[in-house]
C-alpha positions in Angstrom: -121.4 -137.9 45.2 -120.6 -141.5 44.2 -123.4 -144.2 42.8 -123.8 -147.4 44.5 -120.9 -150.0 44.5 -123.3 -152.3 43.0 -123.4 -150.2 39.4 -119.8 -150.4 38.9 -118.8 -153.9 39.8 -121.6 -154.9 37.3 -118.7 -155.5 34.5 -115.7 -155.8 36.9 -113.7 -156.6 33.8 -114.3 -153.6 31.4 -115.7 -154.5 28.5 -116.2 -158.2 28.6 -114.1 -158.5 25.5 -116.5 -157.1 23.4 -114.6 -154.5 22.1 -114.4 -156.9 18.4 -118.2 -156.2 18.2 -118.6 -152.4 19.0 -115.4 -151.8 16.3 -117.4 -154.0 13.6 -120.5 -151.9 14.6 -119.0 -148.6 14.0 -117.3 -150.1 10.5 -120.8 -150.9 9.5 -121.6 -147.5 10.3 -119.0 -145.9 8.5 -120.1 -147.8 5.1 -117.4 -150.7 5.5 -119.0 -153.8 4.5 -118.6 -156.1 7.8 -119.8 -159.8 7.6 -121.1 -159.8 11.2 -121.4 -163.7 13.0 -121.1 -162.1 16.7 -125.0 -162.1 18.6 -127.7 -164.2 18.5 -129.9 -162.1 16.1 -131.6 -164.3 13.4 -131.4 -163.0 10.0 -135.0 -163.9 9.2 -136.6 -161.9 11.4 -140.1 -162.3 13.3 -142.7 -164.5 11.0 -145.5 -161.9 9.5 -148.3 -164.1 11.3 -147.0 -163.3 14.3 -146.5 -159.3 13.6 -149.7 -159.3 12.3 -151.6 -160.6 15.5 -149.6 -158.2 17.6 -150.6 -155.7 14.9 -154.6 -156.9 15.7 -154.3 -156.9 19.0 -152.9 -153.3 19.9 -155.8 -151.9 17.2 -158.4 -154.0 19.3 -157.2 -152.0 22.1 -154.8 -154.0 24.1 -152.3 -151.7 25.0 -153.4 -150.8 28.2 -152.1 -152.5 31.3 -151.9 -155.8 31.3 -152.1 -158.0 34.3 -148.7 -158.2 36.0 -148.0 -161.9 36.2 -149.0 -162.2 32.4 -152.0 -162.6 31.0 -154.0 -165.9 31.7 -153.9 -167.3 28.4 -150.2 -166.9 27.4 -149.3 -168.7 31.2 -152.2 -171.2 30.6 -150.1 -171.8 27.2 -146.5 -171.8 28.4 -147.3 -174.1 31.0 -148.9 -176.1 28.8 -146.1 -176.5 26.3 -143.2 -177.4 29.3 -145.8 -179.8 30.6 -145.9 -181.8 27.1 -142.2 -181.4 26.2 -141.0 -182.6 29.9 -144.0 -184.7 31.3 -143.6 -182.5 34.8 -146.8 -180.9 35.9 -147.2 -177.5 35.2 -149.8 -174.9 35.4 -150.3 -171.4 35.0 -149.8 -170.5 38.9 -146.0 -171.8 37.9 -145.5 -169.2 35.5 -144.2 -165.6 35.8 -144.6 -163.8 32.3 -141.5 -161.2 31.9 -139.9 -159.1 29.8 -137.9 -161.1 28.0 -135.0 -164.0 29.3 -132.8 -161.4 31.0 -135.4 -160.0 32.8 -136.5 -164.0 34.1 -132.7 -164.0 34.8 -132.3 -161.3 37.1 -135.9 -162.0 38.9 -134.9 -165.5 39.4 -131.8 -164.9 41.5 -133.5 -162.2 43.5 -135.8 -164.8 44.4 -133.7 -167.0 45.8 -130.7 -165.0 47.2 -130.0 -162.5 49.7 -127.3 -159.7 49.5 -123.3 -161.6 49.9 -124.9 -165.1 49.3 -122.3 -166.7 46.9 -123.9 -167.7 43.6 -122.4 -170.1 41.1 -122.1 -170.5 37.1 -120.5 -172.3 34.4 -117.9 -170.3 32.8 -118.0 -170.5 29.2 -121.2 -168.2 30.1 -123.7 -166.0 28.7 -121.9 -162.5 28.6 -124.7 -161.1 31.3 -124.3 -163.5 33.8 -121.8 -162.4 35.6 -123.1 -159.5 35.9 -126.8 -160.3 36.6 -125.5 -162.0 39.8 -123.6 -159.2 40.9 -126.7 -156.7 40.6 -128.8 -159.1 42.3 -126.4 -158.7 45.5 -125.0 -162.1 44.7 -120.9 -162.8 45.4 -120.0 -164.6 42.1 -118.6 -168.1 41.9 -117.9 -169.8 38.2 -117.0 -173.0 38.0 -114.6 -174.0 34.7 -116.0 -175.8 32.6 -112.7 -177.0 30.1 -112.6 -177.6 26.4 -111.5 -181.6 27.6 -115.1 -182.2 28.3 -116.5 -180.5 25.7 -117.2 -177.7 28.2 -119.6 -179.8 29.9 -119.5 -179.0 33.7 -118.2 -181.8 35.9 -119.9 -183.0 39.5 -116.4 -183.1 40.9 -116.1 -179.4 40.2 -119.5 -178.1 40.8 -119.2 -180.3 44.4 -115.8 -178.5 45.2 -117.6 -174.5 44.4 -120.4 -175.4 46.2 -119.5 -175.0 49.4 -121.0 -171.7 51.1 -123.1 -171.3 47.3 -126.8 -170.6 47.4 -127.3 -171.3 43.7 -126.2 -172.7 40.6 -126.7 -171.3 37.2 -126.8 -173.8 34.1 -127.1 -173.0 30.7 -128.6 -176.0 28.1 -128.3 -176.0 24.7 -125.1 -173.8 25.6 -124.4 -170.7 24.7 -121.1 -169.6 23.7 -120.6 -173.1 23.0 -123.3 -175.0 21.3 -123.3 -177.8 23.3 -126.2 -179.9 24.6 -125.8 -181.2 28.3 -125.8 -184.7 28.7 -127.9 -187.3 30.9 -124.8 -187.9 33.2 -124.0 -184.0 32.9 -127.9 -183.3 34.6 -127.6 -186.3 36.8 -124.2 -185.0 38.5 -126.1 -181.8 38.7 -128.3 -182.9 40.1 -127.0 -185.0 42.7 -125.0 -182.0 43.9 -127.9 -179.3 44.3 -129.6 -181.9 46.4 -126.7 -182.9 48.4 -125.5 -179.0 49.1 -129.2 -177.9 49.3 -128.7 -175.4 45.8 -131.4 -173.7 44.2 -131.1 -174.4 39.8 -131.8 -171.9 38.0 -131.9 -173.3 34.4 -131.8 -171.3 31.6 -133.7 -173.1 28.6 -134.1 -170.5 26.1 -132.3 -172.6 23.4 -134.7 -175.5 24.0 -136.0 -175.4 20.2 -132.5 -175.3 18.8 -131.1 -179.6 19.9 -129.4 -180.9 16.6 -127.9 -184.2 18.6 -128.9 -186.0 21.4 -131.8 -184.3 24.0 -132.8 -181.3 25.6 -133.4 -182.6 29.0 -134.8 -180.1 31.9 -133.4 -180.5 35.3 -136.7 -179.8 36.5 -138.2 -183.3 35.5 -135.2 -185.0 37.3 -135.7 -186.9 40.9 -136.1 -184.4 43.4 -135.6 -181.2 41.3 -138.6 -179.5 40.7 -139.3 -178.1 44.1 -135.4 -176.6 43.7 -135.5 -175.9 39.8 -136.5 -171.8 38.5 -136.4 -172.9 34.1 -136.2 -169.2 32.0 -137.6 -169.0 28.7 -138.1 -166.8 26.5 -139.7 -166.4 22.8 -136.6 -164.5 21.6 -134.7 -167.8 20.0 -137.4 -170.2 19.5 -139.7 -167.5 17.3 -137.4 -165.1 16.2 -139.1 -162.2 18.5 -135.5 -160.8 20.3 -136.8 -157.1 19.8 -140.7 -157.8 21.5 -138.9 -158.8 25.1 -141.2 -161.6 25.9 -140.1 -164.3 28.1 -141.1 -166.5 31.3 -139.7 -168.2 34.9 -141.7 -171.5 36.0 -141.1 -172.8 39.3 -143.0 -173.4 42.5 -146.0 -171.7 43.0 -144.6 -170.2 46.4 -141.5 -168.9 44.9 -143.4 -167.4 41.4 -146.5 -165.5 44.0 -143.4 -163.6 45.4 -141.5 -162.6 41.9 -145.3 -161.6 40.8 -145.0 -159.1 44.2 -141.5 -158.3 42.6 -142.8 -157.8 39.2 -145.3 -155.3 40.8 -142.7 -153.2 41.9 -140.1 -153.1 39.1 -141.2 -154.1 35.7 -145.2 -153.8 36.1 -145.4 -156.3 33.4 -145.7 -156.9 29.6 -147.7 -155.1 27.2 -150.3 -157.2 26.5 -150.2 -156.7 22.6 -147.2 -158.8 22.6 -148.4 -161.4 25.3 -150.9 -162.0 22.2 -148.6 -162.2 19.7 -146.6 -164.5 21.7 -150.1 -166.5 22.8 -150.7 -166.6 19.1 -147.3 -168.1 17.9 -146.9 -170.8 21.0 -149.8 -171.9 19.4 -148.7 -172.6 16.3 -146.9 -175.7 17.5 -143.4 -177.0 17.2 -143.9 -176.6 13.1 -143.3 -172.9 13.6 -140.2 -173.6 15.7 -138.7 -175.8 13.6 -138.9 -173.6 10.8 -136.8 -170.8 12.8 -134.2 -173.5 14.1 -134.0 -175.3 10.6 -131.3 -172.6 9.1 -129.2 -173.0 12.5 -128.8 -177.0 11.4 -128.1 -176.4 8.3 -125.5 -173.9 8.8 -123.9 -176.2 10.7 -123.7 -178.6 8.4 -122.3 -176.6 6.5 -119.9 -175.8 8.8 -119.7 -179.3 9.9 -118.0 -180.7 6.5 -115.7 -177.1 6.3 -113.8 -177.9 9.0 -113.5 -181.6 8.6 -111.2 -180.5 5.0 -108.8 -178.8 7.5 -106.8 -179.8 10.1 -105.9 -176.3 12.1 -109.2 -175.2 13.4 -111.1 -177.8 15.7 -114.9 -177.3 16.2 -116.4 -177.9 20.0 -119.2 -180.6 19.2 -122.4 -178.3 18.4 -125.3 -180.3 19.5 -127.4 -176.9 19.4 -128.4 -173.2 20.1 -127.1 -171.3 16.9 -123.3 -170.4 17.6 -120.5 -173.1 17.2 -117.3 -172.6 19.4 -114.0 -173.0 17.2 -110.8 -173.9 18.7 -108.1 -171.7 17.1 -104.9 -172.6 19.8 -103.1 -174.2 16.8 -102.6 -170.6 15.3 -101.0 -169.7 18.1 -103.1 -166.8 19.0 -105.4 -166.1 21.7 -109.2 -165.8 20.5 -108.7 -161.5 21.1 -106.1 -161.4 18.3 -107.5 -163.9 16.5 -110.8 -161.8 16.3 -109.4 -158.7 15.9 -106.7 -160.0 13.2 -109.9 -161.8 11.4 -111.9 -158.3 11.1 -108.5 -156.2 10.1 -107.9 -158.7 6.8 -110.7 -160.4 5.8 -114.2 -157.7 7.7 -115.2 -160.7 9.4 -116.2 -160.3 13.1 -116.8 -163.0 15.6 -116.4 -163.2 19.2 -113.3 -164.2 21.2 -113.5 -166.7 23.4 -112.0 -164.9 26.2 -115.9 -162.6 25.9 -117.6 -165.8 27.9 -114.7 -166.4 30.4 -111.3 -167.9 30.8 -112.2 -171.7 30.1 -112.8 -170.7 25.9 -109.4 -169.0 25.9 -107.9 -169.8 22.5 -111.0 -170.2 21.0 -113.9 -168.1 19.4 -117.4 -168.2 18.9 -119.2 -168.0 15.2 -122.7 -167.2 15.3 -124.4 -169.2 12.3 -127.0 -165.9 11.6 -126.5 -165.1 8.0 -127.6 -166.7 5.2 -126.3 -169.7 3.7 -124.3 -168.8 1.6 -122.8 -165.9 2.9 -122.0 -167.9 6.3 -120.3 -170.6 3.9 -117.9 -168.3 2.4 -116.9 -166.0 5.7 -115.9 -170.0 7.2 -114.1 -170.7 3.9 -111.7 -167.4 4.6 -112.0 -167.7 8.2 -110.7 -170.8 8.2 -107.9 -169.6 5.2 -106.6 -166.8 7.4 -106.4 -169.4 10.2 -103.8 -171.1 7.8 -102.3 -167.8 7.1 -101.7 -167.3 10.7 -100.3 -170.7 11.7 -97.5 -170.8 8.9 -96.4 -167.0 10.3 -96.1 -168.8 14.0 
């Protein structure tokens, strides 16, 4: 008996490149003490208001079923926040509560392609991607993005992949690489999903986290919104990874069939954490400042490092909470680098080559420990980088 085709193409290339993180893992495990800056897990953890009106809320009763396209007060809030921060009309009928970004990921594509319809991306990419096209029945397309634009995606390119595509997949404030997309950036985007007919699916969960310059939404662009799906999630902007709370707004027609979808796969979110999340959206941008704040200063941090050195070269991070390094003057790829990096010094990051061929040479350093501590893994980070470059 064999399992369907579509499980084991899901990772066509093993593991990713995450092999750095799993060995840190089982270090940890094994009583090594690891200074970990791989995922995007903030080291402050969920604010005790916020636990403590989920706590409320499941005691009141709430942990029934709760209505399968959210509850009316957390979309009623959610659209209410994209409509101030972008100025495009929203309401609750645009909003599909899910659980968590991923899940807004996968339900998004499904939405909006059928089975060997070619979808596209920006490689750097979010480790999943890949892979969330290819379970959605998708052929996948990336289009490289190069460190000689700061990794931000070009029209020329996005106009020579598009040919045949469905969909394009965009990724602002970027993860790996910490980089805010520009107006020109959105306005080549733009241009093409219009001209090739595309579908943009926009993934915004970073939105709280813009050190420099804007976080601009491609769905507030000319001609956009009826062709724009924007994921969000509460995982990065309050600190709540582990409750899987998260949302897709786009046209009412396309969000009344991904409630029908939601029906038959995920049946919704508990509705204990729909509060909590209700409850901390409306605490304001206050709250999500106060999350973002150690991100910025970390990068400061990092920021004036770097600047005493002249080996390791930092990818402008105009936000999310990672930074991508260039390490190619070492001479090593980002694999050995990585792997090299946790050997000597029990320091893991994540190789470039984890988010695609375009951050070959290059790794990325999540800023998620405390000051401090982050300030001293860069200091021998960037030491062993000098080690490395006088043995080459």
């Amino acid at each position: 008996m064999e399992i369907a085709n579509r499980m084991v193409t899901l990772s066509c290339d093993g593991t990713d490149g995450w092999d750095v993180f799993y060995r840190a893992r089982r270090m940890k495990e094994s009583g090594i003490s690891v200074t970990e800056l791989t995922i995007g897990e903030h080291d402050i953890g969920t604010d005790l208001n916020i636990l403590i009106e989920m706590n409320r809320s499941a005691q009141a009763g709430n942990t029934g079923y709760a209505a399968v396209p959210g509850t009316d007060e957390l979309r009623e809030t959610v659209a209410r926040r994209i409509n101030e921060r972008t100025g495009v009309s929203t309401t609750a009928a645009n909003i599909l509560i899910t659980p968590g970004g991923q899940a807004a990921l996968f339900a998004a594509h499904l939405a909006v392609l059928d089975p060997g319809e070619v979808a596209l991306y920006c490689d750097p990419y979010y480790a999943t991607y890949p892979g969330t096209l290819r379970a959605a029945g998708a052929i996948d397309r990336s289009i490289e993005c190069i460190p000689e634009n700061n990794f931000q995606p070009q029209k020329s390119q996005i106009q020579a992949a598009a040919n045949g595509a469905k969909c394009l997949l965009v990724n602002s404030p970027n993860n790996p690489t910490g980089v805010v997309y520009d107006k020109n950036t959105w306005l080549g985007i733009a241009e093409v999903c219009v001209q090739k007919d595309l579908w943009l699916i926009s993934d915004e969960v970073y939105d709280s986290q813009v050190w420099e310059g804007e976080h601009i939404t491609p769905r507030s662009l000319p001609k956009m919104e009826p062709r724009t799906l924007v994921i969000g999630s509460m995982s990065k902007s309050h600190a709540m990874t582990g409750s899987r709370v998260g949302w897709v707004c786009g046209p009412e027609t396309v969000i009344t069939h991904l409630i029908n979808l939601a029906t038959h796969t995920t049946y919704g979110v508990p509705g204990y954490i729909q509060d909590a999340a209700n409850f901390a959206l409306n605490q304001g941008s206050k709250l999500e400042m106060e999350v973002a704040a150690p991100f910025d200063r970390r990068r400061k941090i990092a920021v004036k490092l770097i600047a005493m050195q002249k080996i390791i070269k930092a990818v402008p991070c105009s936000g999310a909470m990672y930074m991508m390094l260039d390490i190619r003057n070492t001479g090593l790829t980002g694999e050995v680098f990585a792997n090299r990096l946790l050997d000597k010094k029990n320091i893991a990051v994540m190789p470039g080559e984890s988010f695609g061929r375009s951050a070959k040479g290059h790794i990325r350093v999540a800023m998620t420990v405390d000051d401090e501590r982050f300030k001293k893994a860069l200091e021998e980070l960037l030491k062993f980088a000098a080690e490395e470059q006088t043995k080459s």
